[in-house]
C-alpha positions in Angstrom: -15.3 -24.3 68.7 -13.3 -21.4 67.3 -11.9 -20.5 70.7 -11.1 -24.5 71.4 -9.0 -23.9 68.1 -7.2 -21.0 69.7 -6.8 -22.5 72.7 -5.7 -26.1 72.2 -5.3 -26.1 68.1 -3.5 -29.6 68.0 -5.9 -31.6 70.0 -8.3 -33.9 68.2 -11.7 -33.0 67.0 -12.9 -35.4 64.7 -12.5 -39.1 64.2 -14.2 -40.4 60.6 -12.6 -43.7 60.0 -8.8 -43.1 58.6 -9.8 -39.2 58.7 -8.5 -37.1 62.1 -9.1 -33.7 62.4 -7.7 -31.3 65.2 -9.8 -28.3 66.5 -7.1 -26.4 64.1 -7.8 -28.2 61.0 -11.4 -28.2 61.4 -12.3 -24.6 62.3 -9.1 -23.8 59.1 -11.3 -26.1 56.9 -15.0 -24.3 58.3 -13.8 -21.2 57.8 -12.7 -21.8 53.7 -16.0 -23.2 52.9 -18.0 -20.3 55.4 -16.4 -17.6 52.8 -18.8 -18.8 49.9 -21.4 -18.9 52.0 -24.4 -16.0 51.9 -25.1 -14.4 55.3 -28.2 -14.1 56.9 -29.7 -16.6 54.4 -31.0 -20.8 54.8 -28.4 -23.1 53.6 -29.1 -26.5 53.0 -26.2 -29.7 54.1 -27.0 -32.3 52.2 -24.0 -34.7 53.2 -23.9 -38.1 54.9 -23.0 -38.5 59.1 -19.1 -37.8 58.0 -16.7 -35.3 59.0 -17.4 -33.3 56.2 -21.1 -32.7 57.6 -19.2 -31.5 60.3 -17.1 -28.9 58.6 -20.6 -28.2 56.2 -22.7 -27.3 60.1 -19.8 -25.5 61.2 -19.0 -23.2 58.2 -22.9 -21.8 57.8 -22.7 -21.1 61.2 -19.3 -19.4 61.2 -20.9 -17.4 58.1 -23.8 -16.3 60.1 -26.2 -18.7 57.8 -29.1 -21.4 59.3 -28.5 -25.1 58.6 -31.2 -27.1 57.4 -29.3 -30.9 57.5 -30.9 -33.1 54.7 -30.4 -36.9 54.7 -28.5 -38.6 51.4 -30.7 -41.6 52.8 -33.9 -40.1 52.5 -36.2 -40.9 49.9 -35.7 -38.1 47.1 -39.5 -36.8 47.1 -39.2 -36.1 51.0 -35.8 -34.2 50.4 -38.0 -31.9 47.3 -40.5 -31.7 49.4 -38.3 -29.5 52.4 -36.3 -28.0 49.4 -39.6 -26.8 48.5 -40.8 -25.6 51.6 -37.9 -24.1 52.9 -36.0 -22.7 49.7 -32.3 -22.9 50.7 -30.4 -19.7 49.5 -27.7 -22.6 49.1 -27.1 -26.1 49.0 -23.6 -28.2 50.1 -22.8 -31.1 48.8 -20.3 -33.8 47.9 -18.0 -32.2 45.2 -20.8 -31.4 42.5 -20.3 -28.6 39.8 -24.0 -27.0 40.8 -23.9 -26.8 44.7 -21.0 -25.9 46.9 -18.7 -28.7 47.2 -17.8 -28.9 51.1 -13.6 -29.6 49.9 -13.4 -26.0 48.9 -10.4 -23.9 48.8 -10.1 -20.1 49.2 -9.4 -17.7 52.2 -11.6 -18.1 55.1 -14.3 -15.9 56.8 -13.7 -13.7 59.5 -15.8 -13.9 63.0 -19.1 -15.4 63.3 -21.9 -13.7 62.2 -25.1 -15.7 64.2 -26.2 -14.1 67.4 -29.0 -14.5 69.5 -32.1 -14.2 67.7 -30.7 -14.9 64.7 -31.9 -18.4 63.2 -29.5 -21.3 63.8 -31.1 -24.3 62.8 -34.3 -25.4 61.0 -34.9 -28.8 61.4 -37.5 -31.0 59.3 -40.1 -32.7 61.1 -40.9 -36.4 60.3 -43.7 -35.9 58.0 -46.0 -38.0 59.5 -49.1 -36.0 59.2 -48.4 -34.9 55.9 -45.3 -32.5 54.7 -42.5 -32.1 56.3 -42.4 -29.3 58.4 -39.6 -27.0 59.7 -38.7 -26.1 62.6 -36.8 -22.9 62.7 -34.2 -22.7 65.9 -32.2 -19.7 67.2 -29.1 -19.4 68.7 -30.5 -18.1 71.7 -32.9 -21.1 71.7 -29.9 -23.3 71.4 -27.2 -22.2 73.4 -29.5 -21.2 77.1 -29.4 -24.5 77.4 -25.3 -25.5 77.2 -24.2 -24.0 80.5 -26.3 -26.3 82.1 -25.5 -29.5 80.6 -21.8 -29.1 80.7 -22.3 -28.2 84.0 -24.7 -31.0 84.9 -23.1 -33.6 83.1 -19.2 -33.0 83.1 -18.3 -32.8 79.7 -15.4 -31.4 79.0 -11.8 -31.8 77.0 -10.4 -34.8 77.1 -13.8 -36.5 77.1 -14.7 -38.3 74.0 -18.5 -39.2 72.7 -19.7 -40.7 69.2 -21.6 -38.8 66.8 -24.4 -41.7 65.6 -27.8 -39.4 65.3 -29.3 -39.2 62.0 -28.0 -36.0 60.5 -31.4 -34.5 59.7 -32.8 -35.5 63.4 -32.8 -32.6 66.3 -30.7 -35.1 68.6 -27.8 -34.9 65.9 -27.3 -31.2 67.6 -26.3 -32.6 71.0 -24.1 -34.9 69.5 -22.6 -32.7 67.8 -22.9 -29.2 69.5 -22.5 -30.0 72.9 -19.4 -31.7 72.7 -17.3 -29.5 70.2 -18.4 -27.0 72.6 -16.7 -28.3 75.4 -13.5 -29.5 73.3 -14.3 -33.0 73.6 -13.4 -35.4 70.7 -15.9 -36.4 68.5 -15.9 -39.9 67.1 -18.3 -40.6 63.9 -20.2 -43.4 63.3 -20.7 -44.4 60.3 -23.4 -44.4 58.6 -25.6 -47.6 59.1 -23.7 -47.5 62.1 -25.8 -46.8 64.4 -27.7 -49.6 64.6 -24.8 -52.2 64.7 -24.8 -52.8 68.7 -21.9 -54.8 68.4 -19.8 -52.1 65.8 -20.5 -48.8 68.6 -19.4 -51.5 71.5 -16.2 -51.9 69.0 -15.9 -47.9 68.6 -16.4 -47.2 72.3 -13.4 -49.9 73.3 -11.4 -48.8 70.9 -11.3 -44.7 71.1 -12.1 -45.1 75.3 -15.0 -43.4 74.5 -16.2 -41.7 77.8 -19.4 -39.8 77.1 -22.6 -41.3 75.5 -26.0 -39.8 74.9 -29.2 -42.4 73.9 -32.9 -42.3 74.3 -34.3 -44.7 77.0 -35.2 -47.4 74.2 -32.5 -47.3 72.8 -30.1 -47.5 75.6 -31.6 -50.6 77.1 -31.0 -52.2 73.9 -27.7 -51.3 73.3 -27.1 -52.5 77.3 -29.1 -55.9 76.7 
């Protein structure tokens, strides 16, 4: 993502309703909040599908931290119960005077700290068999797999996809990862969004949207 914002700073990363972010503003934005951010740690993103989530995923990854996204739509005792079993060395929020509010201002942090084995992601399980679990997901675990679908698939800049995954699901990463990667535009959904056929059709028309990803299910429902 950094090196899109290098490369091509002006062009357009994020669409969130009235909100448009270029690769230069987001990765400037990433980089503020990254600084306040403790290295080599868990930090929880508790923020709604938005663009700030997507500044939030990007700045503990620049600061070499493992997201763990929680839902603002889950019920509270599920979110305790993966605060508790994960303990978070940090927790970003909305503006809030006890967490780290996502609009913050200060100089940013220099180059990324995650590499390979370090941990990336850990992702909370359903809970269906109990408590939520977490998965924990490196970098390496993450990124073997990129080449190939950019490759396979085509992706690239000047491509645009919607980002309408629950944030605290594992697909949320393709949506997400894959095409900032490749410096495709990223157009949110909002949330509730995602299960207004008619609303996507709208978002798809409207921002030529050329790049889709959805499970089998829910792809012949969207087409039917």
């Amino acid at each position: 993502v950094w090196e899109w914002a290098e490369r091509r700073p002006d062009a357009v990363a994020v669409r969130d309703g009235d909100t448009v972010l270029s690769y230069g503003e987001l990765t400037a934005r990433a980089g503020r909040l990254a600084a306040r951010l403790p290295a080599g740690t868990v930090v929880g993103l508790h923020l709604p599908r938005s663009a700030d989530f997507l500044i939030g995923l990007l700045a503990v990854l620049r600061a070499g931290a493992a997201c763990l996204p929680l839902s603002p739509t889950d019920p509270p005792a599920r979110v305790e119960s993966i605060l508790e079993t994960v303990a978070p060395a940090a927790l970003i929020t909305a503006r809030d005077a006890t967490t780290i509010p996502v609009d913050t201002e200060g100089p940013a942090a220099g180059a990324p700290g995650g590499r390979g084995t370090d941990l990336a992601f850990v992702m909370p399980t359903s809970g269906s068999t109990g408590r939520p679990k977490a998965v924990r997901i490196t970098h390496a675990n993450y990124t073997s797999q990129l080449p190939w679908i950019l490759h396979t698939f085509g992706l690239g800049a000047g491509d645009v996809t919607l980002f309408r995954a629950p944030v605290s699901f594992v697909s949320m990463l393709r949506q997400v990862v894959w095409p900032l990667t490749a410096g495709a535009e990223l157009v949110v959904v909002p949330p509730g969004g995602e299960v207004d056929v008619a609303g996507m059709a709208g978002l798809i028309d409207a921002h030529r949207v050329s790049w889709l990803t959805f499970i089998s299910p829910a792809l012949a429902h969207f087409l039917a």
